[in-house]
N, C-alpha and C positions, 0 to 999 in steps of 0.2 A: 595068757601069753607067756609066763611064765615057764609054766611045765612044755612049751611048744619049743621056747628055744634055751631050756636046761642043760640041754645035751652043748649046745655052743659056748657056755660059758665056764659049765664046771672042766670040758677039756683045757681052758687057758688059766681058769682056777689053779687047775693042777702043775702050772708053769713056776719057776719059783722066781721068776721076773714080774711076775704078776702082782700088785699092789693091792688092788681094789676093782670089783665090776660094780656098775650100778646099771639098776633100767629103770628107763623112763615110759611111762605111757602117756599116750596122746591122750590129751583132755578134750572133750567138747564145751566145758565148762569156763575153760580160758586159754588167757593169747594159746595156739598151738610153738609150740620152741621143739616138734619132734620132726619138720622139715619134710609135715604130710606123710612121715611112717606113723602105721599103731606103736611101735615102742621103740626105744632109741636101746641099745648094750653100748656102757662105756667101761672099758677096759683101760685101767692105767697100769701103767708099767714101770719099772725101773727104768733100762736102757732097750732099743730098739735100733735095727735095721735103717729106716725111714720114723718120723717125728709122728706123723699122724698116717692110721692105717683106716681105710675104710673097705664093708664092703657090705652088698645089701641082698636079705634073703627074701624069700614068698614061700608063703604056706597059707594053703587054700586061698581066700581071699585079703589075708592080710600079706603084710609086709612090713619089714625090719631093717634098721641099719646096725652094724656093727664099727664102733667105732675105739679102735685101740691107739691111745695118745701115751707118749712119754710124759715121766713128769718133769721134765723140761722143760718140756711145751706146756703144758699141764698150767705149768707155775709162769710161764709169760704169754699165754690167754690173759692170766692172774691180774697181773702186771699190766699188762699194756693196755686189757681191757677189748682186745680185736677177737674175740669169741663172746658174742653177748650173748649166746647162750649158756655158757659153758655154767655160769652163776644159777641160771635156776634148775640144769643139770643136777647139780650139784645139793642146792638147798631141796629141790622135790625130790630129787631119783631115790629108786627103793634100795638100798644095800643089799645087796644079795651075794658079795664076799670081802673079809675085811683083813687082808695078812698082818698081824700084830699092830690091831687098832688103827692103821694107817688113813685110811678113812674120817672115824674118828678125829681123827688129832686132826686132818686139816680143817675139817669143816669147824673143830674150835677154834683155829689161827685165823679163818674166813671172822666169824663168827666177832674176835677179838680186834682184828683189822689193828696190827701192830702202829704205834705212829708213825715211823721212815718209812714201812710200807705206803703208807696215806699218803705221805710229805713226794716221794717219788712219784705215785700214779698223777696227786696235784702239779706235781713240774710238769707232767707228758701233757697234761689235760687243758693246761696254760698255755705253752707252748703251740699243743693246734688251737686253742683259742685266737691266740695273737695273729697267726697266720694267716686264718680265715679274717679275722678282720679285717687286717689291713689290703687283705688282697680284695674283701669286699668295697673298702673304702677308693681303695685302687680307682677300681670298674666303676664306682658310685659316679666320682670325680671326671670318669672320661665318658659317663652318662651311658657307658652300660647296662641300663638299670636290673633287666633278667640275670646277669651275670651274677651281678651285688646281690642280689637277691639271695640267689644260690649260695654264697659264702656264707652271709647272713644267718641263714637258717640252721647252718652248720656252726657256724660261732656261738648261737644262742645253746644249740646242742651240749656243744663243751664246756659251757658253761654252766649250764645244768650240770653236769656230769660231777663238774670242779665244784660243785656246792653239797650237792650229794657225800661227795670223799670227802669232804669239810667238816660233813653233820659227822662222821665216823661210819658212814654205811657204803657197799660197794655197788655203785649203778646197775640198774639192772633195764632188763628189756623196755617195763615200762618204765624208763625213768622221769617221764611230764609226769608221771601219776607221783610218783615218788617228792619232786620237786616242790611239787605245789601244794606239796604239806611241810617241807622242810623252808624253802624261799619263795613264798607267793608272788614276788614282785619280777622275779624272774619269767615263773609261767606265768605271769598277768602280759609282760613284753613280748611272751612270743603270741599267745594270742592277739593280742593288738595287730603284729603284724601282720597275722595271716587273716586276720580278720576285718580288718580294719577299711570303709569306704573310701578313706583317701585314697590321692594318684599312689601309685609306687614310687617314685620319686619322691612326694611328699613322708610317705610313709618311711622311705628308707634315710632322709634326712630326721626324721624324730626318733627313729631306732638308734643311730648310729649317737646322736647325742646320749640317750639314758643308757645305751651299749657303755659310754664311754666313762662313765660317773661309774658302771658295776664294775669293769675291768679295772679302773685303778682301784679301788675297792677290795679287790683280790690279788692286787699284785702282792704283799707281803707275801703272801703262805702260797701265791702262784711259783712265787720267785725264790722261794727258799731252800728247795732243796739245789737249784743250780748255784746258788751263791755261797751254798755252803760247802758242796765240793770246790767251789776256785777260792776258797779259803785255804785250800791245801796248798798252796804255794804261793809267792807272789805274782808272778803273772801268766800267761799263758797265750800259747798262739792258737790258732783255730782247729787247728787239724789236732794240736793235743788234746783238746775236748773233746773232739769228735772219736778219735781213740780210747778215750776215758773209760771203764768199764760200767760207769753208769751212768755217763752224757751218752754214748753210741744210742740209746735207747732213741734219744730226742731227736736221730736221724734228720731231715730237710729242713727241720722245723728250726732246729737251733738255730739259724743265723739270722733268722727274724726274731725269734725272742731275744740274742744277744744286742740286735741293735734297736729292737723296743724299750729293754732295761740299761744302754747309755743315753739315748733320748731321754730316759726318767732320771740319769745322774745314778743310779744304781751303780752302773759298772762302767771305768774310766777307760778309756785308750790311752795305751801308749807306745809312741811311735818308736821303733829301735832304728838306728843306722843301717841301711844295706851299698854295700859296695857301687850303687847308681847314688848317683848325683840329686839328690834332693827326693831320693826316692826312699820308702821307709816299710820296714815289716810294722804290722800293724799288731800290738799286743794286746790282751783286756786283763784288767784287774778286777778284786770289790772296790767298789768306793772308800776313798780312806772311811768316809764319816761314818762308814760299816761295820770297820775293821773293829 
């Protein structure tokens, strides 16, 4: 497959925007992550046009995608974790050009998983943690049960995910596989659930308990990198968070994590005077006992 699409890479090779190609080929041997082409081309770049370019070739009876991404994008896949392939991309794909070791060096930064790297992705992964719960808890409560469900299984997700970045490693496709060598009690809860003969209702009343005993459990190192940016100043209002160059990240989710961590006493309100009559901007702080 190689020599069939040579000719498409070495001409972007020869670009001097061109970082790195990798290809990937489709395995029969495990999960597929090439989205049903025999080989994936991934072209990273410096700067570009548009973030992500695709486009997809045939020849004889195979087929190929071409996938040229910025490393912008590149590095908040990285981050956010919203390309879960892009990880075993990365760790399988064959090198086939590398502009001054470029390559190289990231798959070492991959590889090393900085801490503030870790401490960021555990804020984002807490964050839709918290969400999912409480919005399952929500629906539980008004006897939605299918709904709760859904959240549920999602919560369990990120939680996984947030244990994994915990161990020092970055989630990948399989991450039940991953988990239940790192936190067995984790994957033992999600199997229960989905396995489990009780009603659903039963079942989502014994989850949402042992749910509740792992989440506070991980709130330190969930909550830390947010608490440690509103350590940059004494207080703040919601919308400067959300502008913050590294809260913007935590998008819808924020305002449920910020009022799950003053229900914990983590992070205080305080009310400022506004020109209405008994009406007040609402501010948050750390917790003195934090500070």
């Amino acid at each position: 497959m190689e020599n069939i699409l040579r000719s498409i890479y070495q001409e972007r090779a020869s670009q001097p925007e061109t970082l790195g190609v990798l290809m990937i080929e489709k395995s029969h041997l495990s999960i597929p992550t090439t989205d049903t082409f025999d080989a994936i081309l991934l072209i990273i770049v410096k700067e570009a046009e548009q973030p992500v370019f695709i486009k997809h070739y045939s020849y004889l009876d195979k087929k190929a995608a071409l996938h040229i991404v910025t490393e912008k994008q590149l590095r908040t896949w990285i981050l956010l974790g919203s390309n879960k392939r892009i990880f075993d991309w990365l760790y399988n794909g064959k090198v086939l050009f590398d502009r001054n070791e470029y390559v190289a060096a990231l798959m070492e930064e991959l590889k090393e998983f900085p801490f503030y790297g870790r401490k960021i992705k555990m804020g984002l992964e807490f964050a839709k943690l918290i969400r999912r719960y409480m919005d399952g808890k929500a629906f539980f409560e008004h006897h939605h049960y299918l709904d709760a469900y859904n959240h549920v299984i999602h919560s369990l997700h990120h939680l996984a995910r947030l244990a994994v970045i915990e161990s020092g490693f970055h989630p990948e496709v399989t991450v039940w596989n991953q988990v239940k060598q790192l936190e067995p009690e984790i994957y033992k809860l999600y199997v229960e659930l989905i396995n489990s003969d009780e009603s659903m209702d039963k079942r989502l009343e014994l989850l949402f308990l042992a749910s509740e005993f792992l989440i506070h459990s991980k709130t330190n190192i969930g909550a830390s990198h947010l608490l440690q940016v509103l350590q940059e100043k004494e207080s703040w209002t919601f919308n400067e968070m959300l502008i913050h160059e590294e809260l913007a990240e935590y998008s819808v989710d924020l305002g449920m994590l910020l009022e799950y961590l003053v229900e914990r006493g983590e992070i205080e309100v305080i009310n400022v005077q506004t020109k209405g009559r008994e009406v007040f901007h609402r501010n948050y702080q750390v917790a003195k006992k934090l500070s």
